[in-house]
N, CA, C and O atoms as CSV, one atom per row, in Angstrom:
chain,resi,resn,atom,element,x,y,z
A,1,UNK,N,N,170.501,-128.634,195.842
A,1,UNK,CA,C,169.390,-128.423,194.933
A,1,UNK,C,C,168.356,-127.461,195.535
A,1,UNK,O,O,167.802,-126.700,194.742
A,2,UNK,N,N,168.012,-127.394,196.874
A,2,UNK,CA,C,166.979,-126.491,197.524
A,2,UNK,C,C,167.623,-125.476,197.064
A,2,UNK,O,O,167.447,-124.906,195.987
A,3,UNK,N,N,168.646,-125.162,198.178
A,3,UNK,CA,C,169.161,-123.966,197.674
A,3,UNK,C,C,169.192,-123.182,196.466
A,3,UNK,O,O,168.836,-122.004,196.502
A,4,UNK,N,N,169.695,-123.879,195.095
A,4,UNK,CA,C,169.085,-123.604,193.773
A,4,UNK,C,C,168.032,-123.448,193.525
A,4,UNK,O,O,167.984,-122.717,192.536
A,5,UNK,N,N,166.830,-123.787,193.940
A,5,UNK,CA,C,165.348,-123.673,193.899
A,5,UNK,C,C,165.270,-122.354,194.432
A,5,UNK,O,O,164.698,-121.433,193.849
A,6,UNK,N,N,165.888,-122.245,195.629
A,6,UNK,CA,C,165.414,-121.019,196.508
A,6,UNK,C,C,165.965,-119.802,195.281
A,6,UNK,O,O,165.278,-119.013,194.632
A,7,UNK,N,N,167.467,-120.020,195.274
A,7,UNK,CA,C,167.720,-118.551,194.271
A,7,UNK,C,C,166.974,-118.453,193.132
A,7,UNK,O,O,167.337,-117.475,192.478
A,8,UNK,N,N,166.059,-119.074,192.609
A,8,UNK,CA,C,165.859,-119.433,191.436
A,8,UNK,C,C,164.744,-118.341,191.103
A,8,UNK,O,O,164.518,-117.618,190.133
A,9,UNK,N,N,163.881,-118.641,192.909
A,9,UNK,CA,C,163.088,-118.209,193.189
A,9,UNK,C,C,163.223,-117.226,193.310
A,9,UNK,O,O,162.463,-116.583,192.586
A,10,UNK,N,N,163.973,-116.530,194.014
A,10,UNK,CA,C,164.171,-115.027,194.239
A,10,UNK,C,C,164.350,-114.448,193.365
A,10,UNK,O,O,163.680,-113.421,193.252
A,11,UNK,N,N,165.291,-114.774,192.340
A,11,UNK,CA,C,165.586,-114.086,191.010
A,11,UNK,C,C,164.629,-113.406,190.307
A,11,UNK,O,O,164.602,-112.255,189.871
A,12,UNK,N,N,163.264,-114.988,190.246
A,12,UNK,CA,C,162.025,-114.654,189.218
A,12,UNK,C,C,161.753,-113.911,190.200
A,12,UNK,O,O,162.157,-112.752,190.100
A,13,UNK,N,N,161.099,-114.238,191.288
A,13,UNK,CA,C,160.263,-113.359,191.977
A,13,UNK,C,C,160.375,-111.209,192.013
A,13,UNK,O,O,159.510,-110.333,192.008
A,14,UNK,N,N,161.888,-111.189,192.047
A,14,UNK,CA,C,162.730,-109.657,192.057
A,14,UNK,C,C,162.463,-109.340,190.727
A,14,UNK,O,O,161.734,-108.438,190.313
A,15,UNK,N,N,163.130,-110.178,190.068
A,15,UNK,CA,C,163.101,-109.413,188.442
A,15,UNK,C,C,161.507,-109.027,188.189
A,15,UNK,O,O,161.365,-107.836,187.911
A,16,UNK,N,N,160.219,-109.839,188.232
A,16,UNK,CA,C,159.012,-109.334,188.335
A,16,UNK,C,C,158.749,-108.681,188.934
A,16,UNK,O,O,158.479,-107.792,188.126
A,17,UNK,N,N,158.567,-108.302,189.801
A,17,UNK,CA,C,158.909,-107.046,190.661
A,17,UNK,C,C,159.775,-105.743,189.968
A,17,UNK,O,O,159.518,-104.577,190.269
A,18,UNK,N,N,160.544,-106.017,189.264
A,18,UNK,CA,C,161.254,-104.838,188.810
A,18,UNK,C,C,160.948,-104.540,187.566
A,18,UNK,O,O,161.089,-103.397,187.133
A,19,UNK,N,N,160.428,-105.675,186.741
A,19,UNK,CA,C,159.656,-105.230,185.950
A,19,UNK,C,C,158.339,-104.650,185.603
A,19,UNK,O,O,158.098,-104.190,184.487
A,20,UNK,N,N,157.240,-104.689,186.869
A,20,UNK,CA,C,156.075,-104.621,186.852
A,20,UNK,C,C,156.129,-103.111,188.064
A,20,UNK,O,O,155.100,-102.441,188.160
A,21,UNK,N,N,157.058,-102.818,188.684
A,21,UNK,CA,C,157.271,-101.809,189.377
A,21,UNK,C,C,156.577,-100.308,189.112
A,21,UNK,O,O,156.398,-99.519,190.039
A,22,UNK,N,N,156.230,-100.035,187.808
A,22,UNK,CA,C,155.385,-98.875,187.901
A,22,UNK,C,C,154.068,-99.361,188.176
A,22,UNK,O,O,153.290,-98.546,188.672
A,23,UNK,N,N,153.680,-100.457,187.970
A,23,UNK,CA,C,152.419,-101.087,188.651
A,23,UNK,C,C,152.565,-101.141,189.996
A,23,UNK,O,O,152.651,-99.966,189.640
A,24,UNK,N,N,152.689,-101.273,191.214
A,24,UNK,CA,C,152.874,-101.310,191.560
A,24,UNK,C,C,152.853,-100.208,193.136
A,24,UNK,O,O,153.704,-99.318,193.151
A,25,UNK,N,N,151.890,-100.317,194.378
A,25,UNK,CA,C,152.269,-99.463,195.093
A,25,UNK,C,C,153.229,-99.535,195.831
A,25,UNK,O,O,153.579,-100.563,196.410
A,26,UNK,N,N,154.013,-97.978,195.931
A,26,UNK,CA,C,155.026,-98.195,196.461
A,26,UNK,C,C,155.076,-97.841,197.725
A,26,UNK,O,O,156.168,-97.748,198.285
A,27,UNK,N,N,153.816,-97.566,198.429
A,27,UNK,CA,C,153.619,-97.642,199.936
A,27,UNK,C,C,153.576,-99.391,200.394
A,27,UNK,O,O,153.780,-99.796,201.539
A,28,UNK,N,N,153.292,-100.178,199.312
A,28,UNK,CA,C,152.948,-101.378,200.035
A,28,UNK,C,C,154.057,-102.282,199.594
A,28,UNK,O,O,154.051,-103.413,200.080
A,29,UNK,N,N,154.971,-101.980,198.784
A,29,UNK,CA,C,155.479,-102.852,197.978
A,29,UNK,C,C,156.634,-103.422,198.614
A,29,UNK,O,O,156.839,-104.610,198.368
A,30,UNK,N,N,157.462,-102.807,199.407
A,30,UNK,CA,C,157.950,-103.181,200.510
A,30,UNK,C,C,157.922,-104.305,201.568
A,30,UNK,O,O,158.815,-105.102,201.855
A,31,UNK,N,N,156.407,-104.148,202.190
A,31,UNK,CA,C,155.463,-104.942,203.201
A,31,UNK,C,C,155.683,-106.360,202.399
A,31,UNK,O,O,156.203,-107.428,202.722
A,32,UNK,N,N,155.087,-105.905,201.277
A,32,UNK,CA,C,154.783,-107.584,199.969
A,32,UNK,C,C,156.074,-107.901,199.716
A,32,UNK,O,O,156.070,-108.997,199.154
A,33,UNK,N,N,156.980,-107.567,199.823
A,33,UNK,CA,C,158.620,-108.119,199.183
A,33,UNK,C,C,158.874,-109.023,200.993
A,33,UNK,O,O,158.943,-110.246,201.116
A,34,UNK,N,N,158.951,-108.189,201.960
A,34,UNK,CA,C,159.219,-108.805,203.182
A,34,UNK,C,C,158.326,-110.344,203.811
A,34,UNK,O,O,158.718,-111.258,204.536
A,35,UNK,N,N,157.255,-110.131,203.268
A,35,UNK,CA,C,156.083,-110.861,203.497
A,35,UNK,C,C,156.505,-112.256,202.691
A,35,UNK,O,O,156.660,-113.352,203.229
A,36,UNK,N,N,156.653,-111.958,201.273
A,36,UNK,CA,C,157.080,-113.102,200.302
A,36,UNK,C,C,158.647,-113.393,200.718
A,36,UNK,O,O,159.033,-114.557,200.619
A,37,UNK,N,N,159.356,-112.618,201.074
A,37,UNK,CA,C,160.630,-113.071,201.697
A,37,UNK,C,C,160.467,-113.992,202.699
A,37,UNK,O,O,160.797,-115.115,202.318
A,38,UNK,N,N,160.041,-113.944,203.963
A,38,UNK,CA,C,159.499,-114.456,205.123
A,38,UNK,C,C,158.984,-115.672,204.864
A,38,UNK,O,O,159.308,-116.597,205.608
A,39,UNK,N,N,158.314,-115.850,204.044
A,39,UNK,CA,C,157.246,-117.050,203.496
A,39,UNK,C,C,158.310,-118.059,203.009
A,39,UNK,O,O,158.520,-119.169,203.498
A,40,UNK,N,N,159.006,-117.433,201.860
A,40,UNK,CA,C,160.175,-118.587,201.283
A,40,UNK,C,C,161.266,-118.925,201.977
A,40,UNK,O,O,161.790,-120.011,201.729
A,41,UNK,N,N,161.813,-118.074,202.967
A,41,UNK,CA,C,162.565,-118.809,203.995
A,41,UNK,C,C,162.075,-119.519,204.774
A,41,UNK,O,O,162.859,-120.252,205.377
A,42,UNK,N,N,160.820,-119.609,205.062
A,42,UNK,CA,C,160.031,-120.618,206.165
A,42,UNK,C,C,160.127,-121.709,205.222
A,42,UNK,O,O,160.829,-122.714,205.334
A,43,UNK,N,N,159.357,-121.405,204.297
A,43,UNK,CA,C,159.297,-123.081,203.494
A,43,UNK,C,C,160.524,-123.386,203.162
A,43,UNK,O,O,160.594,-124.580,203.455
A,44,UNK,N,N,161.833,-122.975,202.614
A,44,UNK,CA,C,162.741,-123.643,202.909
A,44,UNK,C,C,163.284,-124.223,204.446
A,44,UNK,O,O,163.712,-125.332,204.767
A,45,UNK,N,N,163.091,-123.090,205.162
A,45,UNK,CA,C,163.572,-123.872,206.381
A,45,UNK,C,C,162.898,-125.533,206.675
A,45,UNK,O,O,163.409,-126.634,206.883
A,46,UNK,N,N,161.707,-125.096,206.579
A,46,UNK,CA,C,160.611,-126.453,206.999
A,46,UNK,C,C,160.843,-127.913,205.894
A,46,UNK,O,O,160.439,-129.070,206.011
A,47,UNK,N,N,161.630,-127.274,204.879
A,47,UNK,CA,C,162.240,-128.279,204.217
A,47,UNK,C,C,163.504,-128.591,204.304
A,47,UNK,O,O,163.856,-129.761,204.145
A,48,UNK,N,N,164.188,-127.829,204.508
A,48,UNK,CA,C,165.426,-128.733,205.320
A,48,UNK,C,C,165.490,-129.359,206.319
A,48,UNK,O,O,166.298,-130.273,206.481
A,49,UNK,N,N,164.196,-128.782,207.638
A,49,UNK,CA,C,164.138,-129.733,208.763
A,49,UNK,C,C,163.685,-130.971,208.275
A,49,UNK,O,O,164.269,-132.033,208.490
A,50,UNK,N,N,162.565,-130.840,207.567
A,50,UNK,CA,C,162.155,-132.131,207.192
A,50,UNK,C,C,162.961,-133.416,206.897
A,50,UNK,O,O,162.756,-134.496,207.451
A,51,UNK,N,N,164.065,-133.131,205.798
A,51,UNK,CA,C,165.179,-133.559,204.733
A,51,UNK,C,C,166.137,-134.017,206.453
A,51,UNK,O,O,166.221,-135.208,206.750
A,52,UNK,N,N,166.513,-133.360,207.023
A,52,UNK,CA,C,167.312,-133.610,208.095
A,52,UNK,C,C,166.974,-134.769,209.257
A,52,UNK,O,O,167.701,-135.493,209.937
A,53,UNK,N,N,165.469,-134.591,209.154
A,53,UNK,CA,C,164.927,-135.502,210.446
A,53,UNK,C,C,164.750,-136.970,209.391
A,53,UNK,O,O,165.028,-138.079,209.848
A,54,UNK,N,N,164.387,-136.837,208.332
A,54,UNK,CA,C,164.246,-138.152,207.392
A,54,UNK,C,C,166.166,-138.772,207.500
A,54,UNK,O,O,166.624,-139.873,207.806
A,55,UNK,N,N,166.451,-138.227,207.328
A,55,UNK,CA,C,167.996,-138.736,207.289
A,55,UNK,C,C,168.406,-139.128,208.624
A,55,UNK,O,O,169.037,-140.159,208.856
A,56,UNK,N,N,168.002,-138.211,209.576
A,56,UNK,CA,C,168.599,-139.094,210.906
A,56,UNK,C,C,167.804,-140.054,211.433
A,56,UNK,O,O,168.190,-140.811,212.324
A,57,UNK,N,N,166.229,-140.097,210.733
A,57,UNK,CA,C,165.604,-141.238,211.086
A,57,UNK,C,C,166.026,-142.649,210.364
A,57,UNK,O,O,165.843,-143.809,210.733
A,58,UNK,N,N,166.862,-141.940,208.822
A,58,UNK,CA,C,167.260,-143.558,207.756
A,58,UNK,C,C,168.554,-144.114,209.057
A,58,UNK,O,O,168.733,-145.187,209.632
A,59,UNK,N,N,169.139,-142.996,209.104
A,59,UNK,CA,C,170.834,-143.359,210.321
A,59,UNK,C,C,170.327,-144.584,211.380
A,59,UNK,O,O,170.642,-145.752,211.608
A,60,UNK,N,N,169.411,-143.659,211.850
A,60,UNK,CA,C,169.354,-144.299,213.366
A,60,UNK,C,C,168.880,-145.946,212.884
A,60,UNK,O,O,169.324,-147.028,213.266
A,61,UNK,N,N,167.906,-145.650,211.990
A,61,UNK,CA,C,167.595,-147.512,211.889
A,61,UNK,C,C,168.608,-148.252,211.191
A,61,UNK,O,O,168.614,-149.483,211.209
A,62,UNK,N,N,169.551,-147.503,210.515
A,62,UNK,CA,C,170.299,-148.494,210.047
A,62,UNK,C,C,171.398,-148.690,210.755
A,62,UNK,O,O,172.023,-149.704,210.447
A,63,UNK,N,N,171.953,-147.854,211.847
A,63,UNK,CA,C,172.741,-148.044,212.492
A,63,UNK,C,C,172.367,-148.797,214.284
A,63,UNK,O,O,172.972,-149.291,215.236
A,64,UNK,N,N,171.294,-148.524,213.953
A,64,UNK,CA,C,170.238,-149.402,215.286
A,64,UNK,C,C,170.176,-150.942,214.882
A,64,UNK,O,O,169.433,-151.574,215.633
A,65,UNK,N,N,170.634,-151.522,214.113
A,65,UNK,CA,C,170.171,-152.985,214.003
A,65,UNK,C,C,170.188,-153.814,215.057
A,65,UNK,O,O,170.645,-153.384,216.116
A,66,UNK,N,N,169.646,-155.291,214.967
A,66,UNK,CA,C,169.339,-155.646,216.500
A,66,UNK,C,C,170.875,-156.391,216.674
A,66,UNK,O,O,171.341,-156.667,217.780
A,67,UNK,N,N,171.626,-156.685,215.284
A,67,UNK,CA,C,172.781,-157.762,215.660
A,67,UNK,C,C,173.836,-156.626,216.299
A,67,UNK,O,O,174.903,-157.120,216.661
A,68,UNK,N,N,173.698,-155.157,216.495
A,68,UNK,CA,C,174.423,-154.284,217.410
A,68,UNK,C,C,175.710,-153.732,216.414
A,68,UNK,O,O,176.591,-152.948,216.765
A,69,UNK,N,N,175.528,-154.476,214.861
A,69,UNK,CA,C,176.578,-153.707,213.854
A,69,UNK,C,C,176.217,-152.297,214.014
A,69,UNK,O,O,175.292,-151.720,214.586
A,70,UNK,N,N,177.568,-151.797,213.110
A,70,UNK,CA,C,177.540,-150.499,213.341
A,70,UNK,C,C,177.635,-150.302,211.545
A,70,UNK,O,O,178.436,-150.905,210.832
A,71,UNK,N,N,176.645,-149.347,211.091
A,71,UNK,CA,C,177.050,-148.908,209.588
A,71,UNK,C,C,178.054,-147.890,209.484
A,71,UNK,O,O,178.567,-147.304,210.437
A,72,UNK,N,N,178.221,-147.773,208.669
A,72,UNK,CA,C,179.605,-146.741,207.798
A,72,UNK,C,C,178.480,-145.521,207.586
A,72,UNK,O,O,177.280,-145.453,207.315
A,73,UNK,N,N,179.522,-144.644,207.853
A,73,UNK,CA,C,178.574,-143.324,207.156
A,73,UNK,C,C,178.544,-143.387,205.432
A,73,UNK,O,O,177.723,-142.813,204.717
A,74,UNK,N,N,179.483,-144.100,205.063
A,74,UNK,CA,C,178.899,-144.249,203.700
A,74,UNK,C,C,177.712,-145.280,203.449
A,74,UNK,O,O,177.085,-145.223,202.391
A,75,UNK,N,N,177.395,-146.254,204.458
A,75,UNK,CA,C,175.992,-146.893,203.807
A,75,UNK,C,C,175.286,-145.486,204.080
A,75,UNK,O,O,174.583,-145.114,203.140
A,76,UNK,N,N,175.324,-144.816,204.944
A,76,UNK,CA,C,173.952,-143.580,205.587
A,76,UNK,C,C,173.976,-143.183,204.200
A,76,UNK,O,O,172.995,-143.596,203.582
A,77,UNK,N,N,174.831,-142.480,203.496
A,77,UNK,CA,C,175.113,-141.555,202.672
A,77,UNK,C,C,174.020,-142.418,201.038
A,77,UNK,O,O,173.126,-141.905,200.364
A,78,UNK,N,N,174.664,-143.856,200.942
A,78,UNK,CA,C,174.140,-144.266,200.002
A,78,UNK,C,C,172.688,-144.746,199.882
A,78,UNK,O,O,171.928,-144.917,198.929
A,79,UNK,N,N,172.571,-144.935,201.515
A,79,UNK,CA,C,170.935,-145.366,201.478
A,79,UNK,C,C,169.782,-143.667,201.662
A,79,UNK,O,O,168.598,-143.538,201.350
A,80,UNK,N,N,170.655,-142.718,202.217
A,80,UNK,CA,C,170.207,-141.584,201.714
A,80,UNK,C,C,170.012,-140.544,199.977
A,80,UNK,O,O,169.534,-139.448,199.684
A,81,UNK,N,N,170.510,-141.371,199.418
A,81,UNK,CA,C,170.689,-140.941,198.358
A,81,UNK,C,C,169.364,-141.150,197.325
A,81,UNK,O,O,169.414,-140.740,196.165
């Protein structure tokens, strides 16, 4: 689903851009495409770390219990869900 968000994003973001392009300077317009590029890969990145550390924090406690069971990667999967 991020991922879909992300293209979703780029799409609108380009196509406005290509539509508004005679507006537009084209000494700077470049700088502003790299800049807004840069930006949305950070926030995705910082959201997948996020999404990643929440999940290995659900793992670890559920596979940490004190009676020393061990869960299935399908409880991880379902209690991640």
């Amino acid at each position: 689903m991020l991922v879909e968000e992300s293209w979703i994003f780029q799409v609108t973001t380009f196509g406005t851009l290509h539509l508004h392009r005679s507006e537009l300077d084209q000494d700077q317009v470049l700088l502003d495409v790299m800049t807004i590029a840069d930006e949305a890969d950070r926030q995705l990145t910082e959201t997948v770390h996020s999404f990643m550390m929440a999940r290995g924090s659900l793992a670890a406690h559920c596979c940490g219990d004190t009676a020393g069971r061990r869960c299935s990667s399908a409880m991880v999967v379902s209690l991640c869900q």
